[in-house]
N, C-alpha and C positions, 0 to 999 in steps of 0.2 A: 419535594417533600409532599407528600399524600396527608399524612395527618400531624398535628404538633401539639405539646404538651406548655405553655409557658408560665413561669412563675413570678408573679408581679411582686415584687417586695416593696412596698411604699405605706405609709400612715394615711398619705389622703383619700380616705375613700369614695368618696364620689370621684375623682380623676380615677382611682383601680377600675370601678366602674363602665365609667364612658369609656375610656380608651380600650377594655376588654369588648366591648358591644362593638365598638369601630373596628376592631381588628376582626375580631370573627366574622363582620360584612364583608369588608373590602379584600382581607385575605385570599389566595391565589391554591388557598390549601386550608383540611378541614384544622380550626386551632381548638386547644382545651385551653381556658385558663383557669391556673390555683392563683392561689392569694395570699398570702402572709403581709401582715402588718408590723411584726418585729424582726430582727434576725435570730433570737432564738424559737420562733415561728419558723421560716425560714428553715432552719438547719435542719429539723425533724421532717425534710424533704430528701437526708442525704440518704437514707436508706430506697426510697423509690424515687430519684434525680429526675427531675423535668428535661426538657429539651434545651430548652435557653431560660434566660433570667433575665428580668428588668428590673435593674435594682434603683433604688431612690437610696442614696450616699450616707443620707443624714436621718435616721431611725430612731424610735425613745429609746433602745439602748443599745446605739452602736452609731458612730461619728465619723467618714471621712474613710480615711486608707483601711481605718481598725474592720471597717462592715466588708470591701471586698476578699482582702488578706483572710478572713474568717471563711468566709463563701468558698472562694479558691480553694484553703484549705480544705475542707469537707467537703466541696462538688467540685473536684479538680480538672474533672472532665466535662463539665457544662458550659458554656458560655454565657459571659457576663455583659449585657448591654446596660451602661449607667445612662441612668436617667436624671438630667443636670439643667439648671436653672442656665440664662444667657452669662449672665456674669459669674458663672462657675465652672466657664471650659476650662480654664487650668486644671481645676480639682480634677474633673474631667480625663484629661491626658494623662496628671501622674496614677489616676486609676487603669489607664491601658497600661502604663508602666510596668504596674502591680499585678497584669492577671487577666484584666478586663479586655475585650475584642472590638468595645463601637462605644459611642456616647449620640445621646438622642435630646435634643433641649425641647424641655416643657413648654408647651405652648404650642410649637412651632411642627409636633407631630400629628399624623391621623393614621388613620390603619391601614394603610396603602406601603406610605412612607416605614411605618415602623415593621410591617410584614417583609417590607425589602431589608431591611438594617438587622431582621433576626436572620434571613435565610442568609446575608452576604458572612453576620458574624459565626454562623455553623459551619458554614463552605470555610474559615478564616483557620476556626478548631480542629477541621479535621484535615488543613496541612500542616498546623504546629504539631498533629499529632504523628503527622507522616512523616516530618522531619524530625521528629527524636526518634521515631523507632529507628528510622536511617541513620542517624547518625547514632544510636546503639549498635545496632546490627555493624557500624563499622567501625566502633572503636573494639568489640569484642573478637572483631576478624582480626582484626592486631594485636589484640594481645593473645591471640593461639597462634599467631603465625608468628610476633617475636617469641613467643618462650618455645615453640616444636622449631623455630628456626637457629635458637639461641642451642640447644640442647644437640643438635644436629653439627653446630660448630665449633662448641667445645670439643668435640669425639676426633671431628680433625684435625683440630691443633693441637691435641695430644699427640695423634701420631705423626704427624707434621715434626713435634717437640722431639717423640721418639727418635726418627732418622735424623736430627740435627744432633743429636746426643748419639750420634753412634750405634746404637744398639745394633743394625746392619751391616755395620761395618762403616769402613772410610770412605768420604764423599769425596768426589772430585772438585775441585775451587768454583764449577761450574753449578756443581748441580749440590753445593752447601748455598752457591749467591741464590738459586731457585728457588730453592727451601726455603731460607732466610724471609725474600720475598713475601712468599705464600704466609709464612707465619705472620710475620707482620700486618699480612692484608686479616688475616683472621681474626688477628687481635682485635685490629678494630672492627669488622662485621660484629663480632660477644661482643662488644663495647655497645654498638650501634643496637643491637637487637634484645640488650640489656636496658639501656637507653628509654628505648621503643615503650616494653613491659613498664620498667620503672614508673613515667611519665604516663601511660592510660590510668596507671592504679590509684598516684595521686589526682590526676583531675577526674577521675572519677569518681572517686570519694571513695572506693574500695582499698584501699588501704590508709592504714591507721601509724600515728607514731608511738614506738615504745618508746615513753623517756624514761630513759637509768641515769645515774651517778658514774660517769666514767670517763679515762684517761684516753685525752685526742692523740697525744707520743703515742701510748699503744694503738691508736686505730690508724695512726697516717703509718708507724711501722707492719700492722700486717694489709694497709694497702702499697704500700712500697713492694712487699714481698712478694704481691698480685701483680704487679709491672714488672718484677723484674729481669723476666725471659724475655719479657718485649721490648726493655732496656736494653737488654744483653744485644740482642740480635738485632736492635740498631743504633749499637757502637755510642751510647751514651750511659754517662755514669749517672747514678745519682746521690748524691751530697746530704745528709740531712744531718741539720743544726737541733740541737733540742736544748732549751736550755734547764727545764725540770717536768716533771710528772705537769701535768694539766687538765685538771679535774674539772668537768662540767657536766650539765645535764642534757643529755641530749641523746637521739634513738642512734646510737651504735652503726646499723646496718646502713642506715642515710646517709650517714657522714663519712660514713669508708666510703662509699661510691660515690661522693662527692672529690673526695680524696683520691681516687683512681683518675675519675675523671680529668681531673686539673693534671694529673700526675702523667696519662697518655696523651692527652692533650700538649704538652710541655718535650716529650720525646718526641711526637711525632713530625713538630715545627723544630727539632734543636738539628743541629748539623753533627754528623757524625766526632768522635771523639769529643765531643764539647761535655759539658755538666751538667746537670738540672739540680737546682740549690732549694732544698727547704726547709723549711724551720718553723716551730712554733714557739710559742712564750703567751703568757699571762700578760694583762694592765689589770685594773682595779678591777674589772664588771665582766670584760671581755677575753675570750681564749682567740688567738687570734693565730690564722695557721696563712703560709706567703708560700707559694712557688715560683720561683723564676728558671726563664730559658733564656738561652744565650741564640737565640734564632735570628729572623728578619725584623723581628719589631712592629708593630701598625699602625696606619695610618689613624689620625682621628677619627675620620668616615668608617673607617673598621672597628674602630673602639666603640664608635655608638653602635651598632645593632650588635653588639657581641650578644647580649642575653635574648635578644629575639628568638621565637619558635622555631623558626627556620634559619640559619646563617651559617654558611661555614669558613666567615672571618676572615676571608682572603678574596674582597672585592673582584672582579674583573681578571684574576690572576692565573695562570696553569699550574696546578702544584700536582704531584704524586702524592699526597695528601690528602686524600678524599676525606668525606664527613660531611653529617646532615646538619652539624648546628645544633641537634637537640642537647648534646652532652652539656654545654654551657648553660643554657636554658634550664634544662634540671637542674643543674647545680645550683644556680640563682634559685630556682620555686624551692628546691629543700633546706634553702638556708633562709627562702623565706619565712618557712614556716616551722622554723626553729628563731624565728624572730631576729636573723642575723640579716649579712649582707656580703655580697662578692662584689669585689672592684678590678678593675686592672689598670697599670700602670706602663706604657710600654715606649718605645722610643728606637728607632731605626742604628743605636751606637749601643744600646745598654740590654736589647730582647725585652722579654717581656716578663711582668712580674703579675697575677692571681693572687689578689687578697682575701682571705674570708675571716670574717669575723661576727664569732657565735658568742653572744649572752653567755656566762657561766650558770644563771639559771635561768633555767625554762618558763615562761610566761604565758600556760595557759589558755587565758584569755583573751589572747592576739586573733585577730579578726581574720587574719588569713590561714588560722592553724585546721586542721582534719580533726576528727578522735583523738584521740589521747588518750593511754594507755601510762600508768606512772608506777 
């Protein structure tokens, strides 16, 4: 660094003093220092940002987490060095917690030591700044390469769908089992590259839920309708129980794909001619919808990571089953943030059973919810 700009925020003025005089000596670079004695002093720096900040915690009008969180927010891109008493390293840490890059204890500094602890916490800002852009830059490379790859796979499972249905003419027993195949592998890549989009949009806070008033029978009926070529072509039925209309609040388009999800999920592990059963019904509070398959069943060890980021639920195992694991995982975050919850219940004689159970109203102000649109 050739020159630096810093801004002292502290009440004591004779310490703003000395410690600017020491710093401008001993510094290894030319420094400016500004000054502020308040934080709303302070913040009428966010339109021309200094270089770094030494903040004093405890201000005449602003106390503790309340003076970094303010800073942060208005100089999001400066770094923050708290300036903290010996018996106040805690405060200290949970301010790095909060935003802040170093802590410096009074007394114990001179302008040598604090010229090192600005340049190390600049050098600290501009790789958290490197690492969001990166990891922006690649969660948007997935989401254009799941929906240009999602949209690419739809077109051939259509046609894929077409020559299983004839339109060509009649298949040979060889090249209907090829087809078959191929279909089913498609299904799940649009699952998976569905999956992919879905999940960048909620943790990235680019999408929002619509909550409506509306019937889970009719959303698990037209995702049943969404499986049911991939049901077909792998020689499993599917069974659904309903015992009345079930009204809740909740975004429609979230819970179908949740609904899909559990629903190819449950085909993909069932054995040829077997059933996949499901049903929903009301209790007092909750709409509560179950899928079961009549498959392998899992072990414990495979029951706990089922909703992990990455899993695809069949430990150590060879299956023709491929799958990233995200499908689970999403389903879990959109029922979280529908204020519900997925369980499973599975056993190596009985298959496996998918519980979800959604609030019939929506709540808001749940801490894990996005936007909300009502």
């Amino acid at each position: 660094m050739d020159s630096f700009v810093l801004l002292i925020v502290e009440d004591n003025r004779g310490f703003s003093l000395a410690i600017s005089a020491d710093l401008q000596a001993k510094a290894d670079y030319a420094v400016r220092v500004v000054k502020a004695f308040t934080l709303k002093e302070a913040l009428t720096h966010a339109s021309d940002p200094p270089d770094a900040i030494l903040l004093d915690l405890d201000l005449p009008d602003s106390q503790g987490m309340d003076t970094v969180k303010s800073l942060r927010k208005q100089l999001p891109q400066v770094p923050i060095i708290v300036l903290t008493g010996r018996d106040c390293i805690k405060s200290a840490l949970e301010a790095i917690k909060n935003g802040a890059q170093d802590y410096v204890i009074k007394g114990e500094i001179d302008g040598r030591y604090l010229a090192r602890a600005i340049q190390y916490a600049v050098e600290r800002m501009q790789v958290q700044r490197q690492l969001i852009s990166i990891s922006n830059q690649r969660e948007d490379f997935m989401a254009v390469l799941s929906h240009d790859l999602k949209n690419n796979l739809v077109g051939c499972e259509r046609l894929i769908k077409l020559l299983l249905d004839g339109v060509i003419g009649d298949l040979t027993s060889e090249q209907n089992e090829s087809l078959s195949l191929m279909h089913k592998t498609m299904c799940d890549s649009i699952l998976i590259s569905k999956d992919m989009l879905e999940l960048y949009r909620y943790e990235s806070g680019k999408e929002v839920l619509r909550i409506e008033r509306a019937d889970l029978t009719a959303t698990v009926q037209r995702a049943i309708h969404d499986v049911q070529g991939f049901a077909s072509y792998s020689d499993v039925k599917l069974n659904f129980q309903q015992t009345s209309p079930t009204p809740l609040e909740m975004d429609c388009i979230a819970i179908e794909h949740v609904v899909v999800n559990l629903l190819h999920n449950a085909i993909r592990f069932s054995p040829r001619k077997s059933a996949v059963e499901v049903q929903t019904y009301c209790t007092d509070d909750l709409a509560i919808l179950k899928v079961k398959d009549k498959g392998q069943g899992l072990t414990s060890l495979e029951q706990e990571s089922l909703f992990k980021r990455i899993n695809e639920g069949r430990i150590g195992r060879n299956y023709d089953n491929g799958g990233t694991g995200l499908g689970l995982y999403l389903c879990h975050r959109i029922l979280q943030l529908h204020n519900g919850t997925l369980s499973c219940l599975s056993s190596k004689t009985s298959g496996t059973t998918f519980q979800a159970s959604i609030p019939l109203a929506f709540n808001p102000s749940h801490t894990f919810a996005p936007q909300v649109i009502k």
